[in-house]
C-alpha angles and dihedrals in degrees: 000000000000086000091059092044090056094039087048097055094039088053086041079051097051093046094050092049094050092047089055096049087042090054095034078058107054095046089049083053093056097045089058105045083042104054113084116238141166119254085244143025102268109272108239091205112062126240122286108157131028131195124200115192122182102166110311108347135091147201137182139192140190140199107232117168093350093307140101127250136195089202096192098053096062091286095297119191107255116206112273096203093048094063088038089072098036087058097040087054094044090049122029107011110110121233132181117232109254106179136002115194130010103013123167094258091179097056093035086056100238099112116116093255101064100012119116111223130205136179122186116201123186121200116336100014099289110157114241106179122346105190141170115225122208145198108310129254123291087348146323119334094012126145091253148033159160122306137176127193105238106262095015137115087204103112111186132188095240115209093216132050123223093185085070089075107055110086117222087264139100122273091004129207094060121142098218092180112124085219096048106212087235088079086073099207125168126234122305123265102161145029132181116189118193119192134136112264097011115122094202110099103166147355117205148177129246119177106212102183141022124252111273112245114276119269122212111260100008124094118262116276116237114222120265120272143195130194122212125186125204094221113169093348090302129122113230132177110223130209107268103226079048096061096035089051089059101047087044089055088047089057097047090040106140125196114213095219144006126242134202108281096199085067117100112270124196112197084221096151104051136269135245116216107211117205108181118196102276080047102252111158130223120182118201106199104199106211139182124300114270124223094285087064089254124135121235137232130191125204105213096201088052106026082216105139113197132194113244120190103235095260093054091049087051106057085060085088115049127217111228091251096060080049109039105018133080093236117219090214136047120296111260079218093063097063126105124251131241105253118231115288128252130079135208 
């Protein structure tokens, strides 16, 4: 009987032992599913160099003079604000681990075939994070997602999505404006056209009255404004959403594809010359059309020569009435432009 009584407690011992590291387990198990983290510890180096991998394809991207470059697509701009985000969200957004182990990589959208890859290097090519990211969370297009170290069996529930800033074209990232939004210029206040026949010789600026004070609680009011054109030797006063519509389009102005800068180009077409208000200068060369039967303009402080369909280029030059009349229809200037071509 003394035997039992012993076996009995030992047996009560291990149970209870067993009970305590079961239970030990799973709240370690919680803590740690529950505690935000990065995905890696934070890089000291910043990043130089991104790489951005769906399937097969590839696309990279590096920071040169403060800008970013798309290198292989005759150093096209990339969109600042767009890697910003992806490596904001590779490299500071916080994420809670969601499996260790085995883990469905295919529903969870991490397998190689629909996984999106990155790799972030800082100066000399050291690698600084390297992630697959998943299906988002709950579902496509949501603010968060799925994501995997690279090499690691370590899936968290990351509290970003990179995925948000690639657009649906290839290769994406691109900043297809003519007027890349990495010049920095400032608004408009002036432009001179020169072509031959066109009786439009300049478009400026003239502020007419100052800012009204700032009210609590509202956004701060810009000053007023009036826009004169110098048409046939003549001074006219445009109408102002007109003119503003114009200059807006001419800022949002996309080209559809890029050309090789290094080919003759002939500015046959005529040119703008853009002063913005710190008098910066930006000249658009309007070209001849290219094999797709689209005409080209060249950026000369970028050399970057873009590809335009024959109603956006256009539109480069306005008639009076788009300048000088209330149109009973909608601005051309107001309507959107094509993006740039290619899907993945």
């Amino acid at each position: 009987m003394k035997r039992l009584h012993l076996g009995l407690l030992a047996l009560l011992a291990l149970l209870t032992l067993a009970n305590y590291l079961l239970e030990n387990r799973q709240q370690t198990r919680r803590q740690q599913e529950g505690i935000l983290r990065p995905l890696i510890p934070a890089p000291s180096a910043a990043p130089q160099r991104l790489q951005v991998q769906l399937g097969q394809q590839t696309w990279t991207y590096v920071l040169r003079e403060g800008h970013w470059r798309y290198p292989a697509y005759f150093d096209a701009f990339a969109q600042a604000e767009g890697i910003d985000y992806v490596l904001e969200s590779l490299l500071r957004a916080p994420g809670t681990v969601y499996a260790t182990g085995e883990a469905d990589l295919p529903r969870l959208g991490l397998d190689p075939e629909h996984a999106l890859r990155f790799r972030v290097e800082g100066e000399s090519n050291t690698l600084l994070v390297e992630a697959w990211i998943g299906q988002g969370i709950p579902g496509p297009g949501a603010q968060e997602c799925y994501a995997r170290p690279a090499g690691a069996d370590t899936v968290f529930h990351l509290h970003a999505n990179p995925r948000l800033a690639l657009s649906r074209t290839a290769p994406p990232l691109l900043d297809n404006r003519v007027l890349p939004a990495a010049l920095g210029r400032k608004p408009v206040a002036r432009i001179e056209f020169s072509r031959p026949g066109y009786p439009l010789r300049s478009l400026h600026r003239v502020q007419t009255g100052a800012a009204p004070p700032p009210l609590p609680g509202r956004p701060p009011q810009l000053p007023e404004y009036q826009w004169r054109a110098e048409w046939g030797g003549q001074d006219l006063i445009c109408g102002t959403a007109n003119a503003f519509a114009y200059v807006d389009f001419l800022g949002q102005l996309r080209w559809t594809s890029l050309a090789d800068p290094r080919l003759p180009f002939a500015s046959a077409q005529g040119l703008l010359r853009l002063h913005d208000e710190a008098d910066s200068v930006d000249v658009l060369e309007l070209g001849a059309g290219d094999d797709h039967g689209r005409l080209l303009v060249r950026l000369q402080s970028t050399g970057l020569v873009g590809a335009l369909e024959p109603a956006q280029a256009a539109l480069l030059f306005p008639t009076r009435a788009a300048l000088l009349d209330t149109l009973p229809t909608a601005s051309p200037y107001r309507q959107p432009t094509p993006p740039a071509a290619g899907n993945f």
